[in-house]
C-alpha positions as CSV (number, residue, x, y, z in Angstrom):
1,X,-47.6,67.0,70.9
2,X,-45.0,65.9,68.6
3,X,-42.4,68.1,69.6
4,X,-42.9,66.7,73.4
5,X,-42.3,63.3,72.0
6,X,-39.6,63.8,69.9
7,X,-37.9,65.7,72.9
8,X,-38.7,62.5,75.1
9,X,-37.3,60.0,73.3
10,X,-34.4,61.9,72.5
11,X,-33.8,62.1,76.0
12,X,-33.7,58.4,76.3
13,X,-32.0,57.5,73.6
14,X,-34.9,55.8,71.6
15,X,-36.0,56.4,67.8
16,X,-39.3,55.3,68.7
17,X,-42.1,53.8,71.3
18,X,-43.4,50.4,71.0
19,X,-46.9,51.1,72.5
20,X,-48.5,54.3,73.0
21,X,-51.4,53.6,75.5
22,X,-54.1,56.1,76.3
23,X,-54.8,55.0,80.2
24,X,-57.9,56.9,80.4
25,X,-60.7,58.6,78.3
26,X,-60.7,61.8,80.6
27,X,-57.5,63.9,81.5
28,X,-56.8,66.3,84.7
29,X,-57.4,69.5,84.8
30,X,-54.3,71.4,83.2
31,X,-52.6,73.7,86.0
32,X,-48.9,73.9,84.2
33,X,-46.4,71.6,83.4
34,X,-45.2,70.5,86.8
35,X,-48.4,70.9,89.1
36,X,-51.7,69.4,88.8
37,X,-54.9,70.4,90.5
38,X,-55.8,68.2,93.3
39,X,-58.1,68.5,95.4
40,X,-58.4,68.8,99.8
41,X,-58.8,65.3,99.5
42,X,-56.1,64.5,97.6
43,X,-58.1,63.6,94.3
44,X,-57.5,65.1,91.2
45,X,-60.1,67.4,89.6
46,X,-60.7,66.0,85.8
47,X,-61.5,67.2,83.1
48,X,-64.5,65.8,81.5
49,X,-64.3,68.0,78.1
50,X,-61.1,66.2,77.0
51,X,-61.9,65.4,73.3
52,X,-61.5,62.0,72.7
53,X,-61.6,62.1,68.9
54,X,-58.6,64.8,69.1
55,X,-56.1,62.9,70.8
56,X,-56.6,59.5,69.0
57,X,-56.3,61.3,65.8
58,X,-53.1,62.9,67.2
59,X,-51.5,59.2,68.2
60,X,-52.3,58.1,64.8
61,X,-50.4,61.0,63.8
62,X,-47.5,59.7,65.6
63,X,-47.7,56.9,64.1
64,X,-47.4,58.1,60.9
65,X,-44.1,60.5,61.6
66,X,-42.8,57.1,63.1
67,X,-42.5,57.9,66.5
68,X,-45.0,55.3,67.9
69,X,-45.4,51.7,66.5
70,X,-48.5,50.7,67.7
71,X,-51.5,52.5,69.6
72,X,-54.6,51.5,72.2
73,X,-56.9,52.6,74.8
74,X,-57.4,51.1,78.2
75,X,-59.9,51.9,80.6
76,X,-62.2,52.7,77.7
77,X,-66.5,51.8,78.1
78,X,-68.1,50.8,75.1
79,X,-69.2,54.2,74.3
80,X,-65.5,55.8,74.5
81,X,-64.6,52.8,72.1
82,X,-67.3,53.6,69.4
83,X,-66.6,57.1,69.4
84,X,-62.7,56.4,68.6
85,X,-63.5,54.4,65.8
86,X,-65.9,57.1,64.5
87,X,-63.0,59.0,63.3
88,X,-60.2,56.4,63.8
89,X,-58.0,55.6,60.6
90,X,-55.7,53.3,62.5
């Protein structure tokens, strides 16, 4: 993940991001890197495995390297929120 972000803000010029904000605690379906799976209706299909304790820990990580100054979570229920800050350091 690091490698897409340092890529990123390379591209635009920028040594870092002020606010990394995970919009949602489930992710879509992975198809590649330009396509996502929606469906007939024009919904996408999610993907209710994501691992929420894996990505926070990998924005803190960002934080650390520099890249991202500060870090949240929005559209989070209280039960997303408790298990972030069972592994969160940050």
């Amino acid at each position: 993940m690091f490698l897409e972000l340092s890529l990123s803000l390379k591209g635009l010029q920028m040594k870092y991001i002020d606010l990394y904000l995970i919009h949602s605690p489930v992710g879509w379906q992975y198809v590649n890197d330009k396509e996502m799976t929606i469906g007939r209706d024009g919904t996408p299909f999610l993907d209710m495995t994501t691992n929420l304790e894996s990505i926070w820990e990998s924005v803190e990580g960002q934080v650390e390297e520099g890249l991202v100054r500060s870090i949240g979570a929005s559209n989070y229920n209280i039960s997303h929120v408790r298990t972030i800050l069972s592994v969160a350091r940050i």
